[in-house]
N, C-alpha and C positions, 0 to 999 in steps of 0.2 A: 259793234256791228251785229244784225242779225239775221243768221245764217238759219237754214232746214236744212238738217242731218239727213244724207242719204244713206248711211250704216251706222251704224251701234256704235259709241266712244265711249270707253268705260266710265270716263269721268264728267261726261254731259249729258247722255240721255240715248234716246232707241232713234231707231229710221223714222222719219216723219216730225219730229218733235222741232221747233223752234224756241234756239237757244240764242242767248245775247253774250256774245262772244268782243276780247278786244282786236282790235283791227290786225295788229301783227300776227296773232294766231290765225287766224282767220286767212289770211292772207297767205302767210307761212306755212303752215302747218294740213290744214283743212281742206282748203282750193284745189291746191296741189295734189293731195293726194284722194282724192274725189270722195271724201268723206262729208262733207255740206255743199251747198249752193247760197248763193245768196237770195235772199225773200225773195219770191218776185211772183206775182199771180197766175203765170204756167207752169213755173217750179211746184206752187203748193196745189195744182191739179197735178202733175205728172207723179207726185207725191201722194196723193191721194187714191189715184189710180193702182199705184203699187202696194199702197197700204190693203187695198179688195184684193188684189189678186194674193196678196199675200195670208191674208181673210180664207180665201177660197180653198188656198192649196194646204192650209192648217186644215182647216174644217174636211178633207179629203182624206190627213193625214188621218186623225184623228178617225174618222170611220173605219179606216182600214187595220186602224190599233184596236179599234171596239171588235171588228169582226177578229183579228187574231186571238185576243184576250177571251172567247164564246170558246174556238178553235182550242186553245188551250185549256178551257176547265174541261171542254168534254176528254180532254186525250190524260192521258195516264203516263207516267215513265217507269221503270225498273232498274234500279240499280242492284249490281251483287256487290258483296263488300266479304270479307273475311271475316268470320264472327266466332265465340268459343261456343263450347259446348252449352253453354246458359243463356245463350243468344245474344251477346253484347259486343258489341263490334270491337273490333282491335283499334280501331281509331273514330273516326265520326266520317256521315256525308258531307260533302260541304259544297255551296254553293255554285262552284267550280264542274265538281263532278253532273250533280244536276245540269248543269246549264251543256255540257259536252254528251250529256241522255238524251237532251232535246234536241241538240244541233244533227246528233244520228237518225233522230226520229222526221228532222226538215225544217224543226224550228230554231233560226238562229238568234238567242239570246244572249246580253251581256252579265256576268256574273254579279253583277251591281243591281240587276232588275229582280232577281230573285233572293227573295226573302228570307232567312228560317227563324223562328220564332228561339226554338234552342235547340242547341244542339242534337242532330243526330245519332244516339249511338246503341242504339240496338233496331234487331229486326222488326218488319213490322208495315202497317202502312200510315203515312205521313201527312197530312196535307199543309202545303208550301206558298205563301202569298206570292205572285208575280206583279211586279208594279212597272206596268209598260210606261206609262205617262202621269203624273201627277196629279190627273182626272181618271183616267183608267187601271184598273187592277183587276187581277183572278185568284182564283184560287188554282192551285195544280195539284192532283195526287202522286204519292212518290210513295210507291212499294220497293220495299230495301231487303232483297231475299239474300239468303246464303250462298256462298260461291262453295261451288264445288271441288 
């Protein structure tokens, strides 16, 4: 039987794709739980239609990730850390910490979008790849001063 996926099934294909399924799956599995339609030429417009808007609202996402990603190379963060007398941190920055600098500053990032190249562990200023989207990246500076 062939069916047009309305959602993503890990082991047949994305929303829109027509796949040749057997009739029991299809039937069983797929119908039922509104994961395909059967072919039919208002399915693959009403498909079609969903595929642009979903077009559209990427393409919106995605600007909105470029303007934040601008937003973040201009802005700077500062971290203190506890450092000796030689300037060398008692442990290192880590991803973690940066990313709870930016959530203070308004920007909320997840600790997986920020980069470090290697380890942080003495003072100093940094700069940090942020990878919003697998199209988009920045750079971020990170000044690591002495706590008092």
């Amino acid at each position: 039987m062939e069916v047009l996926l309305t959602k993503e099934v890990d082991t047949l294909g994305k929303s829109g794709d027509v796949v040749v399924v057997s009739d029991g799956y299809a039937r069983n599995y797929l119908l039922p739980r509104s994961l395909a339609v059967v072919v039919t030429p208002e399915n693959m417009k009403m498909i079609e239609s969903l595929k642009r808007k979903r077009e559209e609202d990427e393409k919106k996402r995605l600007e909105g990730l470029k303007e934040l990603a601008a937003r973040i190379a201009a802005h700077s963060c500062t971290i203190t850390a506890k450092a000796g007398v030689d300037d060398a941190l008692y442990g290192s920055v880590s991803a973690l910490e940066i990313a709870a600098a930016l959530a203070a500053d308004g920007y909320e990032l997840d600790k997986k979008q920020i980069e470090i190249a290697e380890p942080i562990k003495a003072l100093g200023l940094y700069t940090v790849a942020v990878k919003l989207h697998p199209e988009i990246a920045c750079n971020l500076k990170v000044w690591v001063i002495k706590e008092k």
